[in-house]
KEDO-384231 format. One record per residue: x, y, z negated of N, C-alpha, C in turn; residue in one letter. Coordinates in steps of 0.2 Angstrom, whole numbers, padded with zeros to 4 digits, always signed. Example, Ala and Ser with C-alpha at 12.3 -4.5 7.8 and 13.67 -1.06 7.14 Angstrom:
! residues 2
+0066-0028-0039+0062-0022-0039+0066-0016-0039A;+0064-0011-0035+0068-0005-0036+0064+0000-0039S;
This chain:
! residues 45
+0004-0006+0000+0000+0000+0000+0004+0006+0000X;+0000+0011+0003+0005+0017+0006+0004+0023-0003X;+0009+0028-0003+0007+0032-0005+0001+0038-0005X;-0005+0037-0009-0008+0043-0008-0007+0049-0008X;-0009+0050-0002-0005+0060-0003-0010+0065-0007X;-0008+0066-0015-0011+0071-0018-0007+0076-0017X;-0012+0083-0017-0010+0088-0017-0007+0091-0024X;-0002+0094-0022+0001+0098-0026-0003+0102-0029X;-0002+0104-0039-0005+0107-0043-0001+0110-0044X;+0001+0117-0043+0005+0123-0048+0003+0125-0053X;+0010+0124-0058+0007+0127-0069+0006+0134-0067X;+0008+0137-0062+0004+0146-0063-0002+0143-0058X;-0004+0140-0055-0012+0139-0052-0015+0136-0060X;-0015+0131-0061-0018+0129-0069-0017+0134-0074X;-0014+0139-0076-0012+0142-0080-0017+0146-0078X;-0018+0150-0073-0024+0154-0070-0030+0150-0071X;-0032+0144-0068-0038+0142-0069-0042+0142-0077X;-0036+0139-0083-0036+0142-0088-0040+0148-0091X;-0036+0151-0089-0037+0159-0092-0044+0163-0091X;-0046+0161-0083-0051+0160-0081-0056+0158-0085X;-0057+0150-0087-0060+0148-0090-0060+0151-0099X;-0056+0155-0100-0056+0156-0107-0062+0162-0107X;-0058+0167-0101-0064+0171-0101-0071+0172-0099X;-0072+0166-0095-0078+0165-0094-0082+0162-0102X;-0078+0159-0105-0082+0154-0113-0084+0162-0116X;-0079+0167-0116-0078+0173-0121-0084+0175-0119X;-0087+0177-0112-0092+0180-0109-0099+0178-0111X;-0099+0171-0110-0104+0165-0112-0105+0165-0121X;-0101+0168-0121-0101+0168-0131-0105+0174-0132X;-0102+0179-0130-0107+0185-0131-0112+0185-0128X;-0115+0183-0123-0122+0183-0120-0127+0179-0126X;-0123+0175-0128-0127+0168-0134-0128+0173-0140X;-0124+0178-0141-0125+0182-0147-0129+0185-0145X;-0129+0187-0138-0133+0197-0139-0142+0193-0138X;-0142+0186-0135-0149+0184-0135-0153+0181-0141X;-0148+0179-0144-0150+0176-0154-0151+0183-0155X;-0149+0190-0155-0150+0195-0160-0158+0196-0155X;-0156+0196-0149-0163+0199-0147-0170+0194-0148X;-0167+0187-0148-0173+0183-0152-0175+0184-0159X;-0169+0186-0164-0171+0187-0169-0174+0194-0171X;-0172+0199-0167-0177+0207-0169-0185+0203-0164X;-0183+0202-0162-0193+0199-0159-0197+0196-0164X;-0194+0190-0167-0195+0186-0172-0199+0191-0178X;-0194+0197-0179-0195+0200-0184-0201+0206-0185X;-0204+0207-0175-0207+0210-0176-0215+0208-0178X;
């Protein structure tokens, strides 16, 4: 059996997809807050 040709992963391409991904959770995180507060002032009213 032959070698399968996988392509090449560069650590600064992963390094970027990373960081990436870090700021999107950051983003996704405060969206989860600002909608809990606005569930919760509704709740209250």
């Amino acid at each position: 059996m032959g070698a399968s040709a996988e392509p090449v992963v560069y650590r600064e391409e992963v390094l970027a997809i990373l960081g990436a991904l870090a700021d999107l959770v950051v983003d996704v995180r405060r969206i989860r807050d600002t909608i809990a507060e606005d569930d919760g002032e509704a709740e209250a009213e």
